[in-house]
LODONU-902241 format. One record per residue: z, y, x of N, C-alpha, C in turn; residue number from 1; residue in one letter. Coordinates in pm, 1 decimal, decimal comma, padded with zeros to 6 digits. Atoms other than C-alpha are relative to their C-alpha. Layout:
+----------+----------+----------+----------+----------+----------+----------+----------+----------+-----+---------+
:     n_c3 :     n_c2 :     n_c1 :    ca_c3 :    ca_c2 :    ca_c1 :     c_c3 :     c_c2 :     c_c1 : num : residuo :
+----------+----------+----------+----------+----------+----------+----------+----------+----------+-----+---------+
:        Z :        Y :        X :        Z :        Y :        X :        Z :        Y :        X : NUM :       a :
...
+----------+----------+----------+----------+----------+----------+----------+----------+----------+-----+---------+
end
This chain:
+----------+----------+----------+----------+----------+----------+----------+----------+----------+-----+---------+
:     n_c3 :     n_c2 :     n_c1 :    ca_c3 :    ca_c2 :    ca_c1 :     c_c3 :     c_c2 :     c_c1 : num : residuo :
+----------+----------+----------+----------+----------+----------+----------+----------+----------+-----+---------+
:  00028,5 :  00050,7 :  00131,8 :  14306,9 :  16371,3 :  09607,7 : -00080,0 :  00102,2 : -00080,4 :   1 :       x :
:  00109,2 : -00132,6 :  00022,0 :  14175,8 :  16728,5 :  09491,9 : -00144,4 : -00021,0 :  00026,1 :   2 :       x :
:  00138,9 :  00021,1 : -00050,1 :  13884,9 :  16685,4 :  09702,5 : -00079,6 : -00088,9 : -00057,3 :   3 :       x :
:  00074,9 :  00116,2 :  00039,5 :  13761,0 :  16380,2 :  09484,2 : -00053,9 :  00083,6 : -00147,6 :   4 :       x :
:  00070,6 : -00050,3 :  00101,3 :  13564,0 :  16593,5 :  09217,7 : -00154,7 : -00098,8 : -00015,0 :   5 :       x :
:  00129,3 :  00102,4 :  00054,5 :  13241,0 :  16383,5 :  09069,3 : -00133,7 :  00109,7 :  00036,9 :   6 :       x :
:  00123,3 : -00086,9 : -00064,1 :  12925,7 :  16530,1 :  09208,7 : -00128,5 :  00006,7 : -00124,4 :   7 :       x :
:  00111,6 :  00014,3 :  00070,4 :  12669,8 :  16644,4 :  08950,3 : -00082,8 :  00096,3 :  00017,9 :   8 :       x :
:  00147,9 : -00120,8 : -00022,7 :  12297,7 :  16809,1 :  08987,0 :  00006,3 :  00059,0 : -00077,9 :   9 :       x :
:  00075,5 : -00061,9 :  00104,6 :  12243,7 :  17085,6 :  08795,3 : -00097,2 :  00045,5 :  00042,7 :  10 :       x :
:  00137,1 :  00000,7 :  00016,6 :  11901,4 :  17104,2 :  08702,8 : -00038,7 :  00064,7 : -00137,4 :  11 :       x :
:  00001,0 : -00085,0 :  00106,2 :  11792,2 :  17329,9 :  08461,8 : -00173,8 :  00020,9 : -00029,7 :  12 :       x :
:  00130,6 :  00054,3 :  00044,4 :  11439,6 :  17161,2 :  08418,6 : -00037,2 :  00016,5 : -00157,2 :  13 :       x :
:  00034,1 :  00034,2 :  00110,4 :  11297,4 :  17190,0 :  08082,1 : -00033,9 : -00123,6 : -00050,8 :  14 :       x :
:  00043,5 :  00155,3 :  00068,6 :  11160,6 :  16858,3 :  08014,5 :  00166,0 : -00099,9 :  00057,5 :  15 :       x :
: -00149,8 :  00051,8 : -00023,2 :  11558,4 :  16742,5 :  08119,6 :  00093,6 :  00021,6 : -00141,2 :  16 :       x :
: -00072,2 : -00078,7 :  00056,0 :  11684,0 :  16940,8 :  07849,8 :  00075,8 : -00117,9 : -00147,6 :  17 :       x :
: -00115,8 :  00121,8 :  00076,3 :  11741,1 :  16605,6 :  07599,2 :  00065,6 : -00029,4 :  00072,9 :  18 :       x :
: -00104,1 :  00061,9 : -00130,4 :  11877,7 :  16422,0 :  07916,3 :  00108,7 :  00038,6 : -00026,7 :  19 :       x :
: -00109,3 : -00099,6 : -00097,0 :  12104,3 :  16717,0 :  08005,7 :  00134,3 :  00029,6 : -00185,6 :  20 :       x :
: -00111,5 : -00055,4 :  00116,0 :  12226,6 :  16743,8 :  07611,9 :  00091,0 : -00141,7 : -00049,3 :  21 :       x :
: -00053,9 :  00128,4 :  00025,2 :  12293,3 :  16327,6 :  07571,8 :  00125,7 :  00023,6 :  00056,9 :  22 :       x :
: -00064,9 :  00000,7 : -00100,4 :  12455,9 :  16380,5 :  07928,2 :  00161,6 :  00088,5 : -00059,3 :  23 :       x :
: -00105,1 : -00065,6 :  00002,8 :  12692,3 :  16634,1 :  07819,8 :  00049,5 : -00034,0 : -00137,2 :  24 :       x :
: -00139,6 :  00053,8 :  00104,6 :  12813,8 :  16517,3 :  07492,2 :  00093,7 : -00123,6 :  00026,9 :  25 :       x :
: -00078,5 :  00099,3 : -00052,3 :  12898,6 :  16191,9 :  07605,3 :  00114,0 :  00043,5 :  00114,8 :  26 :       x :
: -00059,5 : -00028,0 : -00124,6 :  13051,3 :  16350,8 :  07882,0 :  00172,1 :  00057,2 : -00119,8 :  27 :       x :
: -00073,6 : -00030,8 :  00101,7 :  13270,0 :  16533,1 :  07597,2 :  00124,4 : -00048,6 : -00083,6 :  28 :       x :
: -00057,3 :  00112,5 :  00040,8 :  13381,0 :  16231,8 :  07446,8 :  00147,6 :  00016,0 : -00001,4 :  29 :       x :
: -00155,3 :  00005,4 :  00020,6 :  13753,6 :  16138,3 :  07358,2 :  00008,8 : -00105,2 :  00141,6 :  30 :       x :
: -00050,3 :  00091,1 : -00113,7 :  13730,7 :  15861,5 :  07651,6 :  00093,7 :  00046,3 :  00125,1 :  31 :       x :
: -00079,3 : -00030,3 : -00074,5 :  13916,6 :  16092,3 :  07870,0 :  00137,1 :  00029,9 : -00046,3 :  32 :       x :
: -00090,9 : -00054,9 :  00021,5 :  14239,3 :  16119,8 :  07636,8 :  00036,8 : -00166,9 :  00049,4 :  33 :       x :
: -00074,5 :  00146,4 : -00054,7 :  14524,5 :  15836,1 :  07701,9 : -00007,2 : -00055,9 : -00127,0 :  34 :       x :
:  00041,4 :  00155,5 :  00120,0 :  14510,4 :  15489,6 :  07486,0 :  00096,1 :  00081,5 : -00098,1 :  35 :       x :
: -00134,4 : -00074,7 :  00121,3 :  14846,8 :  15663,6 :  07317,4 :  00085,4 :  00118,3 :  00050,7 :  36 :       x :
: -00092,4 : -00127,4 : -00035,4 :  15047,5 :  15964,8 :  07320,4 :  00129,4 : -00077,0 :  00040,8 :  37 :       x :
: -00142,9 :  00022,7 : -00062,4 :  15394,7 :  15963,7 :  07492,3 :  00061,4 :  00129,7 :  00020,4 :  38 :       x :
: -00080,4 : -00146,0 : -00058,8 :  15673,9 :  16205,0 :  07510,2 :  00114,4 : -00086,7 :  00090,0 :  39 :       x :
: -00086,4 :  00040,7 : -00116,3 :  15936,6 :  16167,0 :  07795,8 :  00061,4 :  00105,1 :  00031,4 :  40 :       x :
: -00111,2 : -00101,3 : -00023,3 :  16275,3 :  16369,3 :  07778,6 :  00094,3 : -00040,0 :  00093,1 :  41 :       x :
: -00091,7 :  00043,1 : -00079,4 :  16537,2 :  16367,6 :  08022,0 :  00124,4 :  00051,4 : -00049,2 :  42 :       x :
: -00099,6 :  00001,9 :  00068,3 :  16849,4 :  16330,9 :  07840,4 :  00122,7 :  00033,0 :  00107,0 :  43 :       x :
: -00122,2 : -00029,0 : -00133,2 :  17094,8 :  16387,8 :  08210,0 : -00006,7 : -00142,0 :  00077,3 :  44 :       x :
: -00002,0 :  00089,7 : -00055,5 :  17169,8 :  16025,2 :  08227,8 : -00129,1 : -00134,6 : -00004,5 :  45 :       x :
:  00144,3 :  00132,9 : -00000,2 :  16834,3 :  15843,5 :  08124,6 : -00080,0 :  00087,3 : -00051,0 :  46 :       x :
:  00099,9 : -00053,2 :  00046,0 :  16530,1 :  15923,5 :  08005,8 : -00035,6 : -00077,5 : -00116,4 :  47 :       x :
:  00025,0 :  00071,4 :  00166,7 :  16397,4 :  15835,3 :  07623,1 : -00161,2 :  00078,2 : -00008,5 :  48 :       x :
:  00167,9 :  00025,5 :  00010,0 :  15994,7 :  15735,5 :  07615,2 : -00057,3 : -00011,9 : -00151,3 :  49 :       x :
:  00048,2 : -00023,3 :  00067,7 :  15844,8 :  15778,4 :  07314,1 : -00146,5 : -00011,6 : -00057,4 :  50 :       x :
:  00144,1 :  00049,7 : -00024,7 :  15509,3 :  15596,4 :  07242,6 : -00011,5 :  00047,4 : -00157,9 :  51 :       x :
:  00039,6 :  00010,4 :  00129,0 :  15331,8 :  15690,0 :  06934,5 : -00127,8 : -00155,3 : -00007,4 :  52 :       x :
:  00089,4 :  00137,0 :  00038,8 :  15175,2 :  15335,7 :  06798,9 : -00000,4 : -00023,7 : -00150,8 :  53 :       x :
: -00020,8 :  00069,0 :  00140,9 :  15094,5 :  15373,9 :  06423,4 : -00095,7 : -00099,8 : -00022,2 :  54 :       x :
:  00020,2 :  00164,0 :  00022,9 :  15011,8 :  15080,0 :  06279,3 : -00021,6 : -00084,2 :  00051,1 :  55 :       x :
: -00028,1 :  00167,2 : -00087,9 :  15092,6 :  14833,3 :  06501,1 :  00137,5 : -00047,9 : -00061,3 :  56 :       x :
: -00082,6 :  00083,5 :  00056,4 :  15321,9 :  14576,9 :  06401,4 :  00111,1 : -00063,2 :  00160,1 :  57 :       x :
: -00082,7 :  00015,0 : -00151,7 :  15653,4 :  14501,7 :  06668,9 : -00071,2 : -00105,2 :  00054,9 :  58 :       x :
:  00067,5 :  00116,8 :  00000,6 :  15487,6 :  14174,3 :  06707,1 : -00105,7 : -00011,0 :  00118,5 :  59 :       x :
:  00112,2 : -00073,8 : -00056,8 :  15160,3 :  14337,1 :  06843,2 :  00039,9 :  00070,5 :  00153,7 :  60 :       x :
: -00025,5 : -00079,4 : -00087,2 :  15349,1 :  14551,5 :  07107,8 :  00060,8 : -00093,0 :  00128,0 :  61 :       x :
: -00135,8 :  00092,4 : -00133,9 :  15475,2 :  14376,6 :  07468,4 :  00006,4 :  00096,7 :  00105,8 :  62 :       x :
: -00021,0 : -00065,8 : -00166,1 :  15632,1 :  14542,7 :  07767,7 :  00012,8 : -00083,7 :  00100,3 :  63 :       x :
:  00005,0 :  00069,0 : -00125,2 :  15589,8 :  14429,5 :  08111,6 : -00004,8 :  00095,6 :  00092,8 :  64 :       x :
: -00052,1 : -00053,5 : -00133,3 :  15806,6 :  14531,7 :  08408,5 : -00084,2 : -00056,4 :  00101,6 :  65 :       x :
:  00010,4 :  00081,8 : -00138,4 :  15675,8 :  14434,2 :  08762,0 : -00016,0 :  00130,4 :  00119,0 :  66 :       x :
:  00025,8 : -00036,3 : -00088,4 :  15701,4 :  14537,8 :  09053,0 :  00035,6 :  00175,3 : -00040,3 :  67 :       x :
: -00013,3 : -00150,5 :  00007,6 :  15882,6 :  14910,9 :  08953,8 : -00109,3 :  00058,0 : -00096,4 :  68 :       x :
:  00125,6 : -00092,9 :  00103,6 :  15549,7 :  14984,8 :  08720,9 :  00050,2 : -00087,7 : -00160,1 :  69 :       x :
:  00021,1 :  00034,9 :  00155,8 :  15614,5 :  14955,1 :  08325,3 : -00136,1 : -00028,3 : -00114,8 :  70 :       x :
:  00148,2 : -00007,3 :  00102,2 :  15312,4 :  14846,3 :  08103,1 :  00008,7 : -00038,5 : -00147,3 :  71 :       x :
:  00035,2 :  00023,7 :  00189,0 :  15308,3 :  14905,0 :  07749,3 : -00142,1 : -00043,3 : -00037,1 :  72 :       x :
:  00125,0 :  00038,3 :  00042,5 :  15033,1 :  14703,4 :  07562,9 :  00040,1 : -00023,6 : -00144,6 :  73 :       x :
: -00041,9 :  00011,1 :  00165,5 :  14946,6 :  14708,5 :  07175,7 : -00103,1 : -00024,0 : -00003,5 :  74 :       x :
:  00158,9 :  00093,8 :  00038,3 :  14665,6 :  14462,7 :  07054,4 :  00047,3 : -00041,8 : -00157,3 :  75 :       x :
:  00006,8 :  00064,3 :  00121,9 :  14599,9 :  14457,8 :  06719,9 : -00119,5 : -00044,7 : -00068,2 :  76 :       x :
:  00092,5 :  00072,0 :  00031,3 :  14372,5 :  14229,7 :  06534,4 : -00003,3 : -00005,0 : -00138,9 :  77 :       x :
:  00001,1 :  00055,9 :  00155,1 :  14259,3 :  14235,0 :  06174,6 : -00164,4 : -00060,0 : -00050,2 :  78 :       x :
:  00117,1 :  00051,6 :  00064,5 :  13981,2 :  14040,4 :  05957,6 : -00013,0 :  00014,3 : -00162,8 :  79 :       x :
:  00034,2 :  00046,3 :  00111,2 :  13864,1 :  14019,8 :  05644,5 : -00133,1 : -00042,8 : -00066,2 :  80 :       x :
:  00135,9 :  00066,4 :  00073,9 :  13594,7 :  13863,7 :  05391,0 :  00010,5 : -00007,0 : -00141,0 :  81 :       x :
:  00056,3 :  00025,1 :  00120,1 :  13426,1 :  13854,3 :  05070,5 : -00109,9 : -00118,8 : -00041,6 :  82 :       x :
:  00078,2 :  00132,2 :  00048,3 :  13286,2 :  13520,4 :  04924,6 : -00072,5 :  00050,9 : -00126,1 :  83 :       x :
:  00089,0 :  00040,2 :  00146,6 :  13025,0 :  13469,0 :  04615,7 :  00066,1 : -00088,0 : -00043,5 :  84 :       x :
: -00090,3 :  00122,6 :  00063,9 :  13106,2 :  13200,3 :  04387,0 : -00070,8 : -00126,3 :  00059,6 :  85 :       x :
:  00059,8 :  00088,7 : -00087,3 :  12867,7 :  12966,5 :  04656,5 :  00021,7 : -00011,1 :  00104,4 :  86 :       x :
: -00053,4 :  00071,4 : -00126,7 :  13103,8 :  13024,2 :  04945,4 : -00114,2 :  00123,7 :  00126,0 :  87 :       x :
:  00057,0 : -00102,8 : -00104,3 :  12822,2 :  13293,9 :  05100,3 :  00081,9 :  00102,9 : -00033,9 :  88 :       x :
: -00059,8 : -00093,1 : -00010,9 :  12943,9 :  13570,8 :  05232,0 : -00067,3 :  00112,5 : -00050,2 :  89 :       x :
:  00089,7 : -00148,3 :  00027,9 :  12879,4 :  13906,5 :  05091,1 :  00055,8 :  00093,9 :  00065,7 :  90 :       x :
: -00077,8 : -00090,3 : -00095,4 :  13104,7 :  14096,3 :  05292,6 :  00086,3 : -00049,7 :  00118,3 :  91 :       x :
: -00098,5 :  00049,5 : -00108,4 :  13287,8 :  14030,4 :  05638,2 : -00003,9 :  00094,0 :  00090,8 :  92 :       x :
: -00036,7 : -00129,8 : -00080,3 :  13473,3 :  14298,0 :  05853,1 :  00092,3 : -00105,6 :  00106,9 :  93 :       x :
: -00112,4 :  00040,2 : -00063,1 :  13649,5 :  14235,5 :  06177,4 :  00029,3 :  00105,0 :  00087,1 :  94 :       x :
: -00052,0 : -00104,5 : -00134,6 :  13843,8 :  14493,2 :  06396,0 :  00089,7 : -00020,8 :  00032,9 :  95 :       x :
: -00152,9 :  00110,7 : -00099,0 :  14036,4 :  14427,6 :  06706,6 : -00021,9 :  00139,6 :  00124,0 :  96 :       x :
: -00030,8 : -00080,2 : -00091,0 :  14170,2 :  14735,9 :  06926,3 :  00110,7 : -00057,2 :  00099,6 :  97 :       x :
: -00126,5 :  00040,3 : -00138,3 :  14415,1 :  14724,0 :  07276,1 : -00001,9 :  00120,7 :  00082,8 :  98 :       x :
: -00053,8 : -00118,5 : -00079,7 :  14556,9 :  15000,5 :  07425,5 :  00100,8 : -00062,9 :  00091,9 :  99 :       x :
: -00087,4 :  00044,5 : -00124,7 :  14766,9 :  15014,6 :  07747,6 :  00025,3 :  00116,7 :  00079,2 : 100 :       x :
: -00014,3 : -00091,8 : -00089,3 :  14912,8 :  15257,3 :  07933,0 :  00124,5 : -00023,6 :  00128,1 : 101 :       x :
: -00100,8 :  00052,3 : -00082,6 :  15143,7 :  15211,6 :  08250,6 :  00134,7 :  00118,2 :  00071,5 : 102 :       x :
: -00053,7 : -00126,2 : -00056,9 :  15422,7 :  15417,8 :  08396,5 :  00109,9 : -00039,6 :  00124,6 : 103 :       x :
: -00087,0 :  00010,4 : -00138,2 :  15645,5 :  15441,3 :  08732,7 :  00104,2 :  00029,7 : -00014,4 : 104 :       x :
: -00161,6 : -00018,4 :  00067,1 :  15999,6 :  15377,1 :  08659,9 :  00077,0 : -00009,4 :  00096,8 : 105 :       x :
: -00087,0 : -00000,3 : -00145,5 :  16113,9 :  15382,5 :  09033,9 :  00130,4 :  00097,8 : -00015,6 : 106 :       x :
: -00147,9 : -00054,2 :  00052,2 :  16482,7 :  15491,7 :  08985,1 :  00066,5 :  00001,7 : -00134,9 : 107 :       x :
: -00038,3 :  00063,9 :  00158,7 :  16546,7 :  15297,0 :  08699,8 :  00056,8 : -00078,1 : -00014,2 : 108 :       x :
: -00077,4 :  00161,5 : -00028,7 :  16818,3 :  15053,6 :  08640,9 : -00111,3 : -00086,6 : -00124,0 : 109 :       x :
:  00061,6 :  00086,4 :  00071,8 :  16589,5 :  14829,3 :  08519,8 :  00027,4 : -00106,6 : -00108,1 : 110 :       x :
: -00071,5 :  00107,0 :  00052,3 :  16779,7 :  14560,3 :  08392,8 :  00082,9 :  00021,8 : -00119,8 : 111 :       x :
: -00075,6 : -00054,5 :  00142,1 :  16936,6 :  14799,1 :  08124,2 : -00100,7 :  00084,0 : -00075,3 : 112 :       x :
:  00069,2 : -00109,8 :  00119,3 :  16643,5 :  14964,9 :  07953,2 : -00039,6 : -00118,3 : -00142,7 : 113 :       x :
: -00018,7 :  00020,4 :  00140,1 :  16623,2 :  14915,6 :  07573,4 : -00114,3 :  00076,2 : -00084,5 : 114 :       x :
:  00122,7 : -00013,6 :  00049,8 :  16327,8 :  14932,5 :  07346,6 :  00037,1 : -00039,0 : -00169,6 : 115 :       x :
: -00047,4 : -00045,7 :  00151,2 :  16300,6 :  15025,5 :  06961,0 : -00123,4 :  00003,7 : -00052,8 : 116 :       x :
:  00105,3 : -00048,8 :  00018,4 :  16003,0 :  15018,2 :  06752,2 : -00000,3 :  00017,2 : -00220,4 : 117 :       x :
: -00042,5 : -00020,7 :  00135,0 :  16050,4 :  15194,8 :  06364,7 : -00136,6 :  00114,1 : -00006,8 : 118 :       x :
:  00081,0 : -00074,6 :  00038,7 :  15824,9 :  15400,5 :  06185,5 : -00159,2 :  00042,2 :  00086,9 : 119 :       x :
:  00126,8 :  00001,4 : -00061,5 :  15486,7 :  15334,9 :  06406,4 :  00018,6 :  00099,8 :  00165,0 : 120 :       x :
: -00022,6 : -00017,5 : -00094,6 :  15714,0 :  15446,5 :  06737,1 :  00052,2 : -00046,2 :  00074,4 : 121 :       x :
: -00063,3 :  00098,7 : -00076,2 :  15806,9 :  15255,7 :  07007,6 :  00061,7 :  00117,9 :  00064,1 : 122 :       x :
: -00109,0 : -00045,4 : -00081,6 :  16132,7 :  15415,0 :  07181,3 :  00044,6 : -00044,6 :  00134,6 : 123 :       x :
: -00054,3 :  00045,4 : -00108,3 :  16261,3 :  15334,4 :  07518,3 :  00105,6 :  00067,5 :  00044,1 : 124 :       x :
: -00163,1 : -00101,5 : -00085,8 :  16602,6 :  15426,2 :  07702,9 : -00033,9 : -00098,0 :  00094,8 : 125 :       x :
:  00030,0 : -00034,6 : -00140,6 :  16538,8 :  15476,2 :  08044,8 :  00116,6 :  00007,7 :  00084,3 : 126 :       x :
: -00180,9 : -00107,3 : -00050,0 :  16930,9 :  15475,5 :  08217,4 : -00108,5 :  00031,7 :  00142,8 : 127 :       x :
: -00015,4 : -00025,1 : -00085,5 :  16889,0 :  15644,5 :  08528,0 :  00094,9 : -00046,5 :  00139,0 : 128 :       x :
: -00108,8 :  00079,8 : -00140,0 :  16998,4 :  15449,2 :  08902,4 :  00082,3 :  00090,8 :  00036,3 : 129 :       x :
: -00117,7 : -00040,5 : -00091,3 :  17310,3 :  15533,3 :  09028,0 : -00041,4 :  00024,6 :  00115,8 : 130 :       x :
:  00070,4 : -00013,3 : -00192,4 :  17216,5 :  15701,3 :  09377,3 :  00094,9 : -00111,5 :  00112,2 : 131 :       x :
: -00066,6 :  00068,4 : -00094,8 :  17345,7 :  15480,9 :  09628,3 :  00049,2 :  00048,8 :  00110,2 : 132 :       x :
: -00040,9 : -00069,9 : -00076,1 :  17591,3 :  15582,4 :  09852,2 :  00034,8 : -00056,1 :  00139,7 : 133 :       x :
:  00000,7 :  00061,3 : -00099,9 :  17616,9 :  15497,3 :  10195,8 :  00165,0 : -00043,3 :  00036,0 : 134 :       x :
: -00177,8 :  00076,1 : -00013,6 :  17951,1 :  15267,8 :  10272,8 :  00039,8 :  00003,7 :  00134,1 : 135 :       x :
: -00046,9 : -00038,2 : -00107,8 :  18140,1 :  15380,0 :  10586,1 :  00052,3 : -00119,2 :  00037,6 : 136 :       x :
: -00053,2 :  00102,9 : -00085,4 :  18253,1 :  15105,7 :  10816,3 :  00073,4 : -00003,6 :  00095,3 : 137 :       x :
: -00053,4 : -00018,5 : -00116,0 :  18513,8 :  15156,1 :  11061,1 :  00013,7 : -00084,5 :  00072,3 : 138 :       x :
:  00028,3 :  00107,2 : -00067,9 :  18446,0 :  14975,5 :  11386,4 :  00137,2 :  00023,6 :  00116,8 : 139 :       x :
: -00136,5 : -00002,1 : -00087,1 :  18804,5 :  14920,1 :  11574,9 : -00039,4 : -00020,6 :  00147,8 : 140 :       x :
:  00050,5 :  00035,8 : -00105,0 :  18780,7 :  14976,9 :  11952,3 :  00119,3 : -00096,3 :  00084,1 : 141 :       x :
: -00157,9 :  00068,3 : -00038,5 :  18952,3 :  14713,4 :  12137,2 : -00010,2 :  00019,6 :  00164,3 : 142 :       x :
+----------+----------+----------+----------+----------+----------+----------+----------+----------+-----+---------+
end
């Protein structure tokens, strides 16, 4: 997985030198942080997830188990407008974000985690599976 580094020329051409400065701010960019922060403590018997989501509304936020992977999603949508007294518009805004991030909850009683969302943080309790212990069988010889 190491071995998968992105292959780039350097070229240290002069007539490159806008190219090479577009290239590297974009490169810069925030697109490599995650949609939302998360903290994740291990309390002994579970773990407690910690999404920061301000201003989203509970409403806005859904979790979806499958298949052992957790996916938090938060889509929020707002509009607004300004009329004349003829019904044209003089102003109209619309913004609509969606974040998502997923996580691997393999050793998770699933069926008991619990979700909280106050002050622009969604909470989770995480219990931790009971290890399973192997059940001895005594086989009578006859």
């Amino acid at each position: 997985m190491f071995g998968m580094l992105p292959f780039d020329r350097s070229d240290n051409n002069v007539f490159d030198t806008f190219d090479n400065f577009a290239r590297d701010f974009f490169r810069r960019s925030n697109t490599d942080l995650p949609a939302f922060r998360t903290d994740i403590r291990d309390t002994g018997d579970s773990y407690v997830l910690e999404a920061e989501l301000p201003g989203f509304r509970k409403e806005d936020i859904s979790l979806d188990l499958k298949e052992g992977i957790l996916t938090i999603t938060a889509t929020h949508s707002e509009s607004s407008e300004q009329k004349d007294g003829e019904g044209s518009y003089i102003r109209r805004e619309r913004r609509y974000g969606s974040f998502q991030r997923s996580f691997d909850v393999t050793g998770i009683e699933e069926k008991n985690i619990t979700a909280a969302y106050e002050n622009g943080v969604l909470s989770l309790t995480l219990p931790k599976a009971k290890p399973v212990e192997p059940e001895i069988h005594r086989i009578e010889i006859r």
